[in-house]
PQR file of N, CA, C, O and H, with PARSE charges and radii, in Angstrom:
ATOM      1  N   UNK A   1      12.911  13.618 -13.134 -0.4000 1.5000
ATOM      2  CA  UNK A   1      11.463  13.509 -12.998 -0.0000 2.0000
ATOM      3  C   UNK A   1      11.112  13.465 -11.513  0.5500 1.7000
ATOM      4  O   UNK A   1      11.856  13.312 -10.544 -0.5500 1.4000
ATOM      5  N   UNK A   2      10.084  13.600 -11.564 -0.4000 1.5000
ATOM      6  CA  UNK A   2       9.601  14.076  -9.865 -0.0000 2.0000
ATOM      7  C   UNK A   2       8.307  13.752  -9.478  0.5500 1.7000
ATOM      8  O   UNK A   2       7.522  13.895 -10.416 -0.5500 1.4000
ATOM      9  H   UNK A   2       9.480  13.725 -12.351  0.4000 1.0000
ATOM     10  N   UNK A   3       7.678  13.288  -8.228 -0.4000 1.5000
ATOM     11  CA  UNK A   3       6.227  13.334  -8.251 -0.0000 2.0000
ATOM     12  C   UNK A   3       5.350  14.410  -9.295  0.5500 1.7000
ATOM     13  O   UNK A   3       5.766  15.473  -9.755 -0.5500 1.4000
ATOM     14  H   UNK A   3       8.316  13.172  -7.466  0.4000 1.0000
ATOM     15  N   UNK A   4       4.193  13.861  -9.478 -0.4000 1.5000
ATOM     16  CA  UNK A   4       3.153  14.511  -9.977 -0.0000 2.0000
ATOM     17  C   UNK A   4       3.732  15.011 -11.477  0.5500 1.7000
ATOM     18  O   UNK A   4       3.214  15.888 -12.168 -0.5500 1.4000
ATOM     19  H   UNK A   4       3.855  12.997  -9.104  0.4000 1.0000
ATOM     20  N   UNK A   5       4.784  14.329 -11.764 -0.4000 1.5000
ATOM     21  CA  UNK A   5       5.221  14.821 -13.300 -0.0000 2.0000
ATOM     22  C   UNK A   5       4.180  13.682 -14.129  0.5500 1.7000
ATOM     23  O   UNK A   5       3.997  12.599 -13.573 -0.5500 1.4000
ATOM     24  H   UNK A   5       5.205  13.616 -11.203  0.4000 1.0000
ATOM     25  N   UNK A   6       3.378  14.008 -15.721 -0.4000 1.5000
ATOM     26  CA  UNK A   6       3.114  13.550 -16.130 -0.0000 2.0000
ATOM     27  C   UNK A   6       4.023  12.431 -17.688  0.5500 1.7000
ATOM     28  O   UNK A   6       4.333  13.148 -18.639 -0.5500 1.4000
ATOM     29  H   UNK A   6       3.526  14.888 -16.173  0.4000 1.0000
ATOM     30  N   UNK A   7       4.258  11.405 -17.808 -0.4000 1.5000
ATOM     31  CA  UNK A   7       4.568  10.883 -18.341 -0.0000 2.0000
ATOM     32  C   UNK A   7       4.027   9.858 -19.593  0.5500 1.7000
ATOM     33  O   UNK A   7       2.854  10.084 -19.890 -0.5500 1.4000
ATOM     34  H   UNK A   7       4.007  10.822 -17.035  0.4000 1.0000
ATOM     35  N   UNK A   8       4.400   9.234 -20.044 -0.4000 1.5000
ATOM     36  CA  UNK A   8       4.384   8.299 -21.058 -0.0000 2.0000
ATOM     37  C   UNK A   8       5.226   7.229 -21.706  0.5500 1.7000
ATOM     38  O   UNK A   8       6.195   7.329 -22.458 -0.5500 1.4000
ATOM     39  H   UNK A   8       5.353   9.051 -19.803  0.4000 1.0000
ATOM     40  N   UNK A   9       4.289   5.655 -20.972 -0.4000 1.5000
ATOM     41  CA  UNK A   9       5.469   4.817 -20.922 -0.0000 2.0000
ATOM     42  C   UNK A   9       6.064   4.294 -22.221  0.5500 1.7000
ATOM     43  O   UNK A   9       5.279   3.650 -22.917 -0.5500 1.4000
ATOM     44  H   UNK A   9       3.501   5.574 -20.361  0.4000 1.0000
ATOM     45  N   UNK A  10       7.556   4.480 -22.774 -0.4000 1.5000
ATOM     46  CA  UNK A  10       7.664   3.719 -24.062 -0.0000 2.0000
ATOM     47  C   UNK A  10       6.921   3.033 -24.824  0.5500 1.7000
ATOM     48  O   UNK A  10       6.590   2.130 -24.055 -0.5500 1.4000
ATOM     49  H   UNK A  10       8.194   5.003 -22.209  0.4000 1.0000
ATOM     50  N   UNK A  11       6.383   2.802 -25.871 -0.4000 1.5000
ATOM     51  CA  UNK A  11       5.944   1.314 -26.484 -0.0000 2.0000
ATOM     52  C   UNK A  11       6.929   0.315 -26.751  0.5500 1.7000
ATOM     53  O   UNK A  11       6.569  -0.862 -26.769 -0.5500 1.4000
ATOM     54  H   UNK A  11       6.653   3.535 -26.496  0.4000 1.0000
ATOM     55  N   UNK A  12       7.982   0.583 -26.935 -0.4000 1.5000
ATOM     56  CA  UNK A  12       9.167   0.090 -28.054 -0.0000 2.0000
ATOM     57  C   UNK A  12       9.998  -0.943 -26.778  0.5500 1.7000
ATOM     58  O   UNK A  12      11.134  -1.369 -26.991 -0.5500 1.4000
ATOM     59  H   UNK A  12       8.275   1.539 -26.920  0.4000 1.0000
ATOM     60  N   UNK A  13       9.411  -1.182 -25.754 -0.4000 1.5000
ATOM     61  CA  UNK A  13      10.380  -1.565 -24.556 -0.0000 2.0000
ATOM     62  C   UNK A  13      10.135  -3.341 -25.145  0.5500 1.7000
ATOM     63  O   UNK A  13       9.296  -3.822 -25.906 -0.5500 1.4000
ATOM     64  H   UNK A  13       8.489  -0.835 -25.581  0.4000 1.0000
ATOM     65  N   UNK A  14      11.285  -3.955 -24.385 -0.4000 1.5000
ATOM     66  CA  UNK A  14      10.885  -5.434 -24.728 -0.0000 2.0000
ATOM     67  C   UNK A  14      11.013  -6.505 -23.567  0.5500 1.7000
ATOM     68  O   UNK A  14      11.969  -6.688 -22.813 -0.5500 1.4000
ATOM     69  H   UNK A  14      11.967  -3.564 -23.767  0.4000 1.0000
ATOM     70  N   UNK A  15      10.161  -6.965 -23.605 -0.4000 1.5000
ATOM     71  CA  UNK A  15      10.185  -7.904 -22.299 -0.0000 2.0000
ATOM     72  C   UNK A  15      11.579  -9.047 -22.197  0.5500 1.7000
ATOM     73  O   UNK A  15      11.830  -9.922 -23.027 -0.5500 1.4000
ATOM     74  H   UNK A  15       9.385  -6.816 -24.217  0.4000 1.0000
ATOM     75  N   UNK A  16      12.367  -8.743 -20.933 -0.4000 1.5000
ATOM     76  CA  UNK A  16      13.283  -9.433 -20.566 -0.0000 2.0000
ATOM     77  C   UNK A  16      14.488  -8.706 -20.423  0.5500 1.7000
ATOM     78  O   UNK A  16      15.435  -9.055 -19.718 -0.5500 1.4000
ATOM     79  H   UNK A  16      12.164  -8.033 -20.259  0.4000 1.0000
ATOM     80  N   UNK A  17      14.407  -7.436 -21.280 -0.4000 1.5000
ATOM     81  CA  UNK A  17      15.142  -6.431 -20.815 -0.0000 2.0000
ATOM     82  C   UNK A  17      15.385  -5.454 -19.708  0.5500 1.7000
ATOM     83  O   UNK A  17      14.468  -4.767 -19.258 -0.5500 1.4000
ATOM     84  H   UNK A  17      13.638  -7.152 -21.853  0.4000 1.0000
ATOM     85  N   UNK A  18      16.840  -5.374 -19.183 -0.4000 1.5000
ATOM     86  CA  UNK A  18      16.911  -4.962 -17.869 -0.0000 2.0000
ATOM     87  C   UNK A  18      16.962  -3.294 -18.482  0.5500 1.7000
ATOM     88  O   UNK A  18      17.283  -3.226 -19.668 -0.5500 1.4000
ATOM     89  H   UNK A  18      17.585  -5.932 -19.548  0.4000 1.0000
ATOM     90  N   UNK A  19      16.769  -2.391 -18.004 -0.4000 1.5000
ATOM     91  CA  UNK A  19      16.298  -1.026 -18.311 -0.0000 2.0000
ATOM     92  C   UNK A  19      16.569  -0.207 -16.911  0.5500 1.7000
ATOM     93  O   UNK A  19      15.695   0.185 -16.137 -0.5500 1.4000
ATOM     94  H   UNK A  19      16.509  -2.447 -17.040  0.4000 1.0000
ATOM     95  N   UNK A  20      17.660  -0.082 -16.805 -0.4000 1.5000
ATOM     96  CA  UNK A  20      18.666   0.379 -15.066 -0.0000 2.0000
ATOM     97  C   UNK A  20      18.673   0.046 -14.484  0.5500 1.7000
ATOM     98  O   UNK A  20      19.011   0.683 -13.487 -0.5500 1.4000
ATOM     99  H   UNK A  20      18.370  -0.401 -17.433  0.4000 1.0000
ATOM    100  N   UNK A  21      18.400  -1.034 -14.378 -0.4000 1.5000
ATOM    101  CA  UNK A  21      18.691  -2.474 -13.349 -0.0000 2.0000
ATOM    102  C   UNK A  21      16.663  -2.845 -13.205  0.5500 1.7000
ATOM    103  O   UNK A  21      16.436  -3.829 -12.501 -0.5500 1.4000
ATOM    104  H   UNK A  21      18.125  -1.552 -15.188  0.4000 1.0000
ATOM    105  N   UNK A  22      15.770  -2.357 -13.618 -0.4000 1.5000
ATOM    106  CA  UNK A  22      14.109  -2.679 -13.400 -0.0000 2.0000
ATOM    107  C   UNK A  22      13.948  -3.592 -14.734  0.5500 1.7000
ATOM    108  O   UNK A  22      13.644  -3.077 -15.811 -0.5500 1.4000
ATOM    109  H   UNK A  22      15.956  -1.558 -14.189  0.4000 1.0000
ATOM    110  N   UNK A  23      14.136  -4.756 -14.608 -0.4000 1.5000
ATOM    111  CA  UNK A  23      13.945  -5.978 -15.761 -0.0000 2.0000
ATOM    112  C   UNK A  23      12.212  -5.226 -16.168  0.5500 1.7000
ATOM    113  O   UNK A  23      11.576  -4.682 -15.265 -0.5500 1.4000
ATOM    114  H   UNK A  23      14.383  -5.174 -13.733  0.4000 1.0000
ATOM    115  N   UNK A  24      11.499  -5.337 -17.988 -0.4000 1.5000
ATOM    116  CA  UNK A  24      10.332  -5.402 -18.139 -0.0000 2.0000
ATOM    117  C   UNK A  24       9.675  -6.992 -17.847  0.5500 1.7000
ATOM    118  O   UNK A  24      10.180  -8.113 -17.905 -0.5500 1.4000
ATOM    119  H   UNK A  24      12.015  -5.778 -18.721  0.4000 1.0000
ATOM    120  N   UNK A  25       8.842  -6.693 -17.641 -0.4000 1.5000
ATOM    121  CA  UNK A  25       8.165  -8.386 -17.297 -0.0000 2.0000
ATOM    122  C   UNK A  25       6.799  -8.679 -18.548  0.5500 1.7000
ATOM    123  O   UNK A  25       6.624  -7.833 -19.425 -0.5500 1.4000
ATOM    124  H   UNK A  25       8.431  -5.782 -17.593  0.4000 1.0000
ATOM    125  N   UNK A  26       6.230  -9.492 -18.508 -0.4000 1.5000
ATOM    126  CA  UNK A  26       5.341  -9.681 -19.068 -0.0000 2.0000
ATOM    127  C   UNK A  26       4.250  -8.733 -18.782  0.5500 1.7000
ATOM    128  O   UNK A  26       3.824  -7.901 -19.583 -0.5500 1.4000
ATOM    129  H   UNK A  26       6.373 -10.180 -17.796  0.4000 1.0000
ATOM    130  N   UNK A  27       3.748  -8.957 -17.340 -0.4000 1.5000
ATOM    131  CA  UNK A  27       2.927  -8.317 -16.951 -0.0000 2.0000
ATOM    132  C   UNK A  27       2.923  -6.566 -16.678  0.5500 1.7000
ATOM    133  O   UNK A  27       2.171  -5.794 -16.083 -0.5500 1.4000
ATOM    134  H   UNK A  27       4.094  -9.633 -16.689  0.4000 1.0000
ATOM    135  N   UNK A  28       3.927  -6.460 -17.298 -0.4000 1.5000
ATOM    136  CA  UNK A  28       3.798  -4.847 -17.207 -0.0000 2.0000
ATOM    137  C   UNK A  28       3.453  -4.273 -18.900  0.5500 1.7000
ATOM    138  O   UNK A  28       3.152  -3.096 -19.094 -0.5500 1.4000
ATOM    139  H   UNK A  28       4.538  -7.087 -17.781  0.4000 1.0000
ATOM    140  N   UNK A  29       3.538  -5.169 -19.913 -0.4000 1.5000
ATOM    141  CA  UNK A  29       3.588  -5.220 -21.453 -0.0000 2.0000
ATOM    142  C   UNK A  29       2.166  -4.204 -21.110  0.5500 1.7000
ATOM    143  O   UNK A  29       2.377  -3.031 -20.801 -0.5500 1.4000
ATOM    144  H   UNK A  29       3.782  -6.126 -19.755  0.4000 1.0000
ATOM    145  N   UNK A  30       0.873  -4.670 -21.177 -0.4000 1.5000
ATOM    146  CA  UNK A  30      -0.352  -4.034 -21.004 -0.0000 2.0000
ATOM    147  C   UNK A  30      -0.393  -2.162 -20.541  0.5500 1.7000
ATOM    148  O   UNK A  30      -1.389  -1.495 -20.823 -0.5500 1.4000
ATOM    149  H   UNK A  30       0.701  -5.623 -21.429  0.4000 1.0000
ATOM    150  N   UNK A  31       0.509  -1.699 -20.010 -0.4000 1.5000
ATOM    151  CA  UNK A  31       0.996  -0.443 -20.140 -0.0000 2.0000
ATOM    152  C   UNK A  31       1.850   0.886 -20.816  0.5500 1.7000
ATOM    153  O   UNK A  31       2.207   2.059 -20.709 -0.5500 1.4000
ATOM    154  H   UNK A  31       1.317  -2.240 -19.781  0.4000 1.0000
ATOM    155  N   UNK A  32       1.846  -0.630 -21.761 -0.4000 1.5000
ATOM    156  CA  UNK A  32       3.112   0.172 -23.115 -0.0000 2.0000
ATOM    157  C   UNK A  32       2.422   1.360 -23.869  0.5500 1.7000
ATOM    158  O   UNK A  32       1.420   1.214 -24.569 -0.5500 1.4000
ATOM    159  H   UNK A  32       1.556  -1.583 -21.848  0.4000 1.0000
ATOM    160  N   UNK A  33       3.029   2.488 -23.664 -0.4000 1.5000
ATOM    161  CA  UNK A  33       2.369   3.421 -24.798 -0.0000 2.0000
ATOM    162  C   UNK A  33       1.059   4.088 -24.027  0.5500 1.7000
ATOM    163  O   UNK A  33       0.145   4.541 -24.716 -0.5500 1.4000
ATOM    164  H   UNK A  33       3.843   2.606 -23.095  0.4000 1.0000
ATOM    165  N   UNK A  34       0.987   4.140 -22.467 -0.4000 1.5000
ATOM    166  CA  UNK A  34      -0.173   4.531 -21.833 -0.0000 2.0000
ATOM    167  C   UNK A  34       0.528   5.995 -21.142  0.5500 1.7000
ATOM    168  O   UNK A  34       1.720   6.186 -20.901 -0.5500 1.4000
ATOM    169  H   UNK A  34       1.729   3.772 -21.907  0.4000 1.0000
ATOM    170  N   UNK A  35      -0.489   6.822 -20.947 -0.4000 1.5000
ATOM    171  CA  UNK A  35       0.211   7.560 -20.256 -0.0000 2.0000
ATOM    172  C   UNK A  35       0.245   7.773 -18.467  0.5500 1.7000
ATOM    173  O   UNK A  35      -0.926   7.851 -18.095 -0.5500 1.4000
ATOM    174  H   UNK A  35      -1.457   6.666 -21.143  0.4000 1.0000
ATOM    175  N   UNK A  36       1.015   7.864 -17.518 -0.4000 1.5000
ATOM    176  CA  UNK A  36       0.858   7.901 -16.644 -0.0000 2.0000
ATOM    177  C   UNK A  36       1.001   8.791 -15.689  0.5500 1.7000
ATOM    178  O   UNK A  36       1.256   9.841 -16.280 -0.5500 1.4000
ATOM    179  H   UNK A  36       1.966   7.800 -17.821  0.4000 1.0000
ATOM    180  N   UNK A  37       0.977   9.095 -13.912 -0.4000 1.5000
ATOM    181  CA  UNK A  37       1.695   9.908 -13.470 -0.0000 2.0000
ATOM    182  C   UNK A  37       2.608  10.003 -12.395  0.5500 1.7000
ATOM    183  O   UNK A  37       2.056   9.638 -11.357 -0.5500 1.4000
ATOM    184  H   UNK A  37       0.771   8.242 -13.433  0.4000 1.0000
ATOM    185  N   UNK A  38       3.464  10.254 -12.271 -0.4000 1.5000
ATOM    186  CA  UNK A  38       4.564   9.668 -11.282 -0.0000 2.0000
ATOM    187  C   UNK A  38       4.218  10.278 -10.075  0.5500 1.7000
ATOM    188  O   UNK A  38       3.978  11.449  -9.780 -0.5500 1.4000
ATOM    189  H   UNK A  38       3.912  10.550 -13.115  0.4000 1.0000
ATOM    190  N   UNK A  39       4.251   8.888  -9.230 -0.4000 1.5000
ATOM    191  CA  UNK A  39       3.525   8.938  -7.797 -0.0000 2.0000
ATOM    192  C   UNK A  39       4.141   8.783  -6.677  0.5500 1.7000
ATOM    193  O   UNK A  39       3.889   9.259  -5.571 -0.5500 1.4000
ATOM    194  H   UNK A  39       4.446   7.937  -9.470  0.4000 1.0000
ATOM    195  N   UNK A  40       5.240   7.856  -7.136 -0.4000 1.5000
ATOM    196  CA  UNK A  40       6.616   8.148  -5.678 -0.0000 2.0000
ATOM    197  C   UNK A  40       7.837   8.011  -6.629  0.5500 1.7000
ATOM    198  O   UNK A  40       7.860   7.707  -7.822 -0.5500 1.4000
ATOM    199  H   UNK A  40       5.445   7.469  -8.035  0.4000 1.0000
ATOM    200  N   UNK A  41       8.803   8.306  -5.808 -0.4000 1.5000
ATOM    201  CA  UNK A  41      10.491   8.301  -6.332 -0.0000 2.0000
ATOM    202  C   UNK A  41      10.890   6.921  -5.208  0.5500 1.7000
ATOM    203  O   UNK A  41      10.843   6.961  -3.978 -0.5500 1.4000
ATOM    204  H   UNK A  41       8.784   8.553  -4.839  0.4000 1.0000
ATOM    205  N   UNK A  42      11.231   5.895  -5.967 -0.4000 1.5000
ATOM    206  CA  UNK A  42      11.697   4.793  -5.458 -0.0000 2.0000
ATOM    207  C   UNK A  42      13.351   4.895  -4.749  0.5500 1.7000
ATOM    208  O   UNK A  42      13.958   5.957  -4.610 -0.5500 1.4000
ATOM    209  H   UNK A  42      11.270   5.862  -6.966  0.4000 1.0000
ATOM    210  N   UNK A  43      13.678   4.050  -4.508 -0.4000 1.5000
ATOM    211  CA  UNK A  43      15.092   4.011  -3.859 -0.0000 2.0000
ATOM    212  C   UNK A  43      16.189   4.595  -4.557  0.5500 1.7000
ATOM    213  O   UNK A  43      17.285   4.670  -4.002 -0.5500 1.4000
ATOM    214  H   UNK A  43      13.185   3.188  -4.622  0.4000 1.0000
ATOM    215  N   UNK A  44      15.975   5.101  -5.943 -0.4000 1.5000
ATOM    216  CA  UNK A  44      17.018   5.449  -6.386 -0.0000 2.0000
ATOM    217  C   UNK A  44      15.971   6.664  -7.133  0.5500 1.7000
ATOM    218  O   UNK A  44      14.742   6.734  -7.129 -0.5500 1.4000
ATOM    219  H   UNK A  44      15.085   5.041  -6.393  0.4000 1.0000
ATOM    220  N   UNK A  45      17.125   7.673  -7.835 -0.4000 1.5000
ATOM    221  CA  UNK A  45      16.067   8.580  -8.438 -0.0000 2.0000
ATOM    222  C   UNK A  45      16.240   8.450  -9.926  0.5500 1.7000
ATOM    223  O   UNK A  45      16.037   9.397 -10.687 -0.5500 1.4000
ATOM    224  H   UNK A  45      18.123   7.616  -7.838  0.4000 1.0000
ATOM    225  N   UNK A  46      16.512   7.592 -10.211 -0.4000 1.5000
ATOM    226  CA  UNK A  46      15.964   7.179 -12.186 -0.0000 2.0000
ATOM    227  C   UNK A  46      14.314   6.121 -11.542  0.5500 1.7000
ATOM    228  O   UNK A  46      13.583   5.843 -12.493 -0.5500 1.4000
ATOM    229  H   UNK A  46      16.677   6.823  -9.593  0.4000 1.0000
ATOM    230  N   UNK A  47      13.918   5.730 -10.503 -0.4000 1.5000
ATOM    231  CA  UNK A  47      13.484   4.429 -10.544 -0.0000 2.0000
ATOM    232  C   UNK A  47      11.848   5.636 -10.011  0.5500 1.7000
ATOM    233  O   UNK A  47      11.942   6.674  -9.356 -0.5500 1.4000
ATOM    234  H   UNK A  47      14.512   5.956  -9.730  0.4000 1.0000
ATOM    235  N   UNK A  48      10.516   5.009 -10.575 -0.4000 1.5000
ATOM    236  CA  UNK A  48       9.653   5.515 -10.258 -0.0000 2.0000
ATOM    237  C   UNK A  48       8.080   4.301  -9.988  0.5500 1.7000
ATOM    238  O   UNK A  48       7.864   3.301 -10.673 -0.5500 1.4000
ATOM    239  H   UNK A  48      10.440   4.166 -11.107  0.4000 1.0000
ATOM    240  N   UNK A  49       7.313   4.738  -8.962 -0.4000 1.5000
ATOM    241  CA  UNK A  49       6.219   4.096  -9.117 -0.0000 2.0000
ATOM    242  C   UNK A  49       5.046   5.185  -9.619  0.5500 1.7000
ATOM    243  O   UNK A  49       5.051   6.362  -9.258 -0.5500 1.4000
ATOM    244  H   UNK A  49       7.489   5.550  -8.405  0.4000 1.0000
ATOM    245  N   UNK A  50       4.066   4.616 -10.486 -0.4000 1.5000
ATOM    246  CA  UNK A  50       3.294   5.022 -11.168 -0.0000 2.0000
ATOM    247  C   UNK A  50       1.870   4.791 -10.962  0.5500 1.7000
ATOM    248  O   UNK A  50       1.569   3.598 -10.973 -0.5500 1.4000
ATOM    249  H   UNK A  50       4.061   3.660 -10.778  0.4000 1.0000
ATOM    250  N   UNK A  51       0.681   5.809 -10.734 -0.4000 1.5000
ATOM    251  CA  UNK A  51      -0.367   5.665 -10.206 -0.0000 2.0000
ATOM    252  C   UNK A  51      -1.380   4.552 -11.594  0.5500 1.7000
ATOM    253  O   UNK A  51      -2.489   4.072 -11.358 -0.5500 1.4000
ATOM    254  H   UNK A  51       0.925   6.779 -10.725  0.4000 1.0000
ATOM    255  N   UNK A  52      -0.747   4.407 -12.725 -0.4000 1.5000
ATOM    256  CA  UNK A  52      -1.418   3.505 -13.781 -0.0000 2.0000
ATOM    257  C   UNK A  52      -1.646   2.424 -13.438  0.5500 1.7000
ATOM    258  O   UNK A  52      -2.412   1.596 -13.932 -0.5500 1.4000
ATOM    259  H   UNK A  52       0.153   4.797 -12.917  0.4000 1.0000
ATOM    260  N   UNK A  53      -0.585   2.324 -12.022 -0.4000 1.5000
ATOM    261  CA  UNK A  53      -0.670   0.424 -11.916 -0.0000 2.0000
ATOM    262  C   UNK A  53      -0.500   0.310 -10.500  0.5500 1.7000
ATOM    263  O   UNK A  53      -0.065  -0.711  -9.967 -0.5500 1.4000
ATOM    264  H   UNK A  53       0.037   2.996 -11.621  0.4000 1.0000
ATOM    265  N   UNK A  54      -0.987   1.808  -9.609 -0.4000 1.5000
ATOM    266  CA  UNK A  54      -0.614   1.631  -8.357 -0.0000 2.0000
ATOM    267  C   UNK A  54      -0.221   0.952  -7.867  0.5500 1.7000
ATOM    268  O   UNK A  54      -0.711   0.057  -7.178 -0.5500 1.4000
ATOM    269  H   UNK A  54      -1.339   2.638 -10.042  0.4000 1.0000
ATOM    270  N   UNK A  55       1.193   1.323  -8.206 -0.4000 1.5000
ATOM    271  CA  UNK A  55       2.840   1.690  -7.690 -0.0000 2.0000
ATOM    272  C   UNK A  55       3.347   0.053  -7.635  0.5500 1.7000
ATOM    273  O   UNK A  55       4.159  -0.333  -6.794 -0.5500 1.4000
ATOM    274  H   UNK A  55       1.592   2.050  -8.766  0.4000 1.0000
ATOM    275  N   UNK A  56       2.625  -1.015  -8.857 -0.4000 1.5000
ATOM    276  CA  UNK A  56       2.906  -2.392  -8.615 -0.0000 2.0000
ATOM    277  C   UNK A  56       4.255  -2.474  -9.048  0.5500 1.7000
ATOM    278  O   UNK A  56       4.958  -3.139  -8.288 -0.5500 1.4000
ATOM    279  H   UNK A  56       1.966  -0.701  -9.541  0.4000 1.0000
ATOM    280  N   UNK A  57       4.840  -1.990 -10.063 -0.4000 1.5000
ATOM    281  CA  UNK A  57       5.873  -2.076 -10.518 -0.0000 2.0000
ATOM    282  C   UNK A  57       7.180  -0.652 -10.784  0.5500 1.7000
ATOM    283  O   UNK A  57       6.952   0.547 -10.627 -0.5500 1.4000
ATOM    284  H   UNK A  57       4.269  -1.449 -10.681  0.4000 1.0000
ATOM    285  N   UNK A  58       8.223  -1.147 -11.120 -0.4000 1.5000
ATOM    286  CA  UNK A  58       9.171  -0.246 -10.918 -0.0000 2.0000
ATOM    287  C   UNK A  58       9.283   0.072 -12.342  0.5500 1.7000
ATOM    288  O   UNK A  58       9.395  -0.751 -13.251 -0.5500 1.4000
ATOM    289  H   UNK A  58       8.409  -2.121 -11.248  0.4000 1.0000
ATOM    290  N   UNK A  59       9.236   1.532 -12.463 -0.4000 1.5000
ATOM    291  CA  UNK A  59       9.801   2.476 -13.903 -0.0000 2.0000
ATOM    292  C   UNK A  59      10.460   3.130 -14.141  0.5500 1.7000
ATOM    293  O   UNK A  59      10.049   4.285 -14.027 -0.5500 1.4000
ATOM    294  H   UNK A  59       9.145   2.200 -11.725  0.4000 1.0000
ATOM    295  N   UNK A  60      12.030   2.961 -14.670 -0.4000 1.5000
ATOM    296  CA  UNK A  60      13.132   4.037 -14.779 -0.0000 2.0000
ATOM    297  C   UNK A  60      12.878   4.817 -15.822  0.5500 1.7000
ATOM    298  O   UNK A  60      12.197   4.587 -16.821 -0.5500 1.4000
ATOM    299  H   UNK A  60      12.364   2.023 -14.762  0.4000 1.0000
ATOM    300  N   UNK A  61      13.734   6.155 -15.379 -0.4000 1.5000
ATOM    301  CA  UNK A  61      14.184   6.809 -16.878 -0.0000 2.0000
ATOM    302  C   UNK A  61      13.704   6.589 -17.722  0.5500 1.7000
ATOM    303  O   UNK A  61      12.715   7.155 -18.190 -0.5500 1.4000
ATOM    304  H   UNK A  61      14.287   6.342 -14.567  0.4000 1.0000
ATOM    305  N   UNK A  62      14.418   5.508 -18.224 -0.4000 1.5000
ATOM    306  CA  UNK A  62      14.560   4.591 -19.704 -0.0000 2.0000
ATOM    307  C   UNK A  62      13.386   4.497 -20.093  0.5500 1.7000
ATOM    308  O   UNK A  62      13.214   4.929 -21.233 -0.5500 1.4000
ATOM    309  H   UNK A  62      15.221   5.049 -17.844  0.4000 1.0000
ATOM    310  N   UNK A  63      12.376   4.039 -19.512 -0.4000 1.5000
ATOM    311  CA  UNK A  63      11.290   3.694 -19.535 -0.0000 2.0000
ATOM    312  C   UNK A  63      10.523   4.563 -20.003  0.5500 1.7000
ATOM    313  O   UNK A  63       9.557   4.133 -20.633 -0.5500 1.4000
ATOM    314  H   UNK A  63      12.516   3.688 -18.586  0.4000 1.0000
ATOM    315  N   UNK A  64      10.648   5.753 -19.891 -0.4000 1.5000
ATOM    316  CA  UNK A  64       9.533   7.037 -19.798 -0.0000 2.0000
ATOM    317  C   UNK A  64      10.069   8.033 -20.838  0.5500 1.7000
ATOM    318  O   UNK A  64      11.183   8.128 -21.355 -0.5500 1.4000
ATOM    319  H   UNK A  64      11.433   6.102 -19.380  0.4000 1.0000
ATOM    320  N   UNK A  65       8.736   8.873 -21.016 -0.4000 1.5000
ATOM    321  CA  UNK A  65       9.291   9.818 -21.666 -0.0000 2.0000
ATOM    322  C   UNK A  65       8.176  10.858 -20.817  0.5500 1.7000
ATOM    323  O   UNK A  65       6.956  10.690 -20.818 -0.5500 1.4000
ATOM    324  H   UNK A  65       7.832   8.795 -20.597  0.4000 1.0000
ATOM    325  N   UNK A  66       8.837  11.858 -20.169 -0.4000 1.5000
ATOM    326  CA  UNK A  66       8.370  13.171 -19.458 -0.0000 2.0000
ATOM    327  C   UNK A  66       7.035  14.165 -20.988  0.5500 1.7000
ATOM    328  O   UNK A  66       7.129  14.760 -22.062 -0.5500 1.4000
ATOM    329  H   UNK A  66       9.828  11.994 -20.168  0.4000 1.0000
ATOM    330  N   UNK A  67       6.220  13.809 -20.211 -0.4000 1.5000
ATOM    331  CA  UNK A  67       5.502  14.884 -21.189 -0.0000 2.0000
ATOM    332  C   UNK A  67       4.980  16.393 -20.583  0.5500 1.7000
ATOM    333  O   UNK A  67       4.868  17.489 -21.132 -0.5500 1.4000
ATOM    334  H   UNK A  67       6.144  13.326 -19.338  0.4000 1.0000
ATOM    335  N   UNK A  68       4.734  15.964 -19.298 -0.4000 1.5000
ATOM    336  CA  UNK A  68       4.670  17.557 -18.452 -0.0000 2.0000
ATOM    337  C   UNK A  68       4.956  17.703 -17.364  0.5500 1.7000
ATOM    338  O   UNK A  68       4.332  16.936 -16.631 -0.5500 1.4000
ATOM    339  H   UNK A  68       4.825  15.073 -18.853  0.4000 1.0000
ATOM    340  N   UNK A  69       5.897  18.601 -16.663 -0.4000 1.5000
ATOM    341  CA  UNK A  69       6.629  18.764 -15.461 -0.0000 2.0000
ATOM    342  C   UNK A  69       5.504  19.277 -14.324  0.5500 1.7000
ATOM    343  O   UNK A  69       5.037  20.407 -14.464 -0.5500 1.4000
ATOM    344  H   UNK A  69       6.404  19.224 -17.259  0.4000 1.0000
ATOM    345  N   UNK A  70       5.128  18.552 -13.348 -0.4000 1.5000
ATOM    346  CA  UNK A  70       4.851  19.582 -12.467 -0.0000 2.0000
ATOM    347  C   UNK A  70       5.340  20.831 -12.083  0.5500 1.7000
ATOM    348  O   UNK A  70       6.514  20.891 -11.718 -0.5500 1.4000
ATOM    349  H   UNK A  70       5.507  17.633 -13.234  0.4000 1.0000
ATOM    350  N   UNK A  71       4.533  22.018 -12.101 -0.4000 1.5000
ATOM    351  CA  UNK A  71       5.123  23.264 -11.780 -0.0000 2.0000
ATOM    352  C   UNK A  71       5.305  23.059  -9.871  0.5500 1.7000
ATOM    353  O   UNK A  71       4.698  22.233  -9.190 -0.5500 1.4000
ATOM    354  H   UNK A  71       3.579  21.969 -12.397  0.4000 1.0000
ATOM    355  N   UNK A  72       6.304  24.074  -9.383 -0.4000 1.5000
ATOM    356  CA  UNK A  72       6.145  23.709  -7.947 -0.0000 2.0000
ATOM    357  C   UNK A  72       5.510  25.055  -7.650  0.5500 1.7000
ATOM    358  O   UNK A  72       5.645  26.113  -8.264 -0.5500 1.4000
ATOM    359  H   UNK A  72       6.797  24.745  -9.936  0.4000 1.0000
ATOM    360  N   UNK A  73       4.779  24.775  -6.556 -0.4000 1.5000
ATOM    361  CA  UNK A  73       3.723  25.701  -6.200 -0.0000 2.0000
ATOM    362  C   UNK A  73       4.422  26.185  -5.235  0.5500 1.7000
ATOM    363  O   UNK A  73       3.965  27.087  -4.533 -0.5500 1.4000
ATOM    364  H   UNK A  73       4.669  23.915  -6.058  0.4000 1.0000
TER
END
């Protein structure tokens, strides 16, 4: 996944679970099942920040499910 890819965060995730090393927290629950769009590539490249919650929290892989690729221009 890559900037400007559009996504959609799991519902099914559960708080306290580590999910590639990015624990879910409570406060990220309120985004379950929303869709979002990936806005930077964090320190690693499974790990993403997301303009839904400008970029408060960290979202792997795991987390997501890719619904549309940015084309590269």
């Amino acid at each position: 996944m890559k900037v400007g890819d559009k996504v959609k965060i799991k519902s099914d995730l559960k708080v306290g679970y580590d999910y590639e090393g990015s624990e879910l927290v409570e406060e990220m629950v309120q985004y379950l099942g929303k869709e979002a769009i990936i806005a930077e590539v964090l320190h690693t490249d499974w790990e993403y920040g997301l303009d839904i919650d400008d970029n408060e929290w960290s979202w792997t892989t795991e987390m997501l499910e890719l619904i549309e690729s940015k084309e590269s221009e």
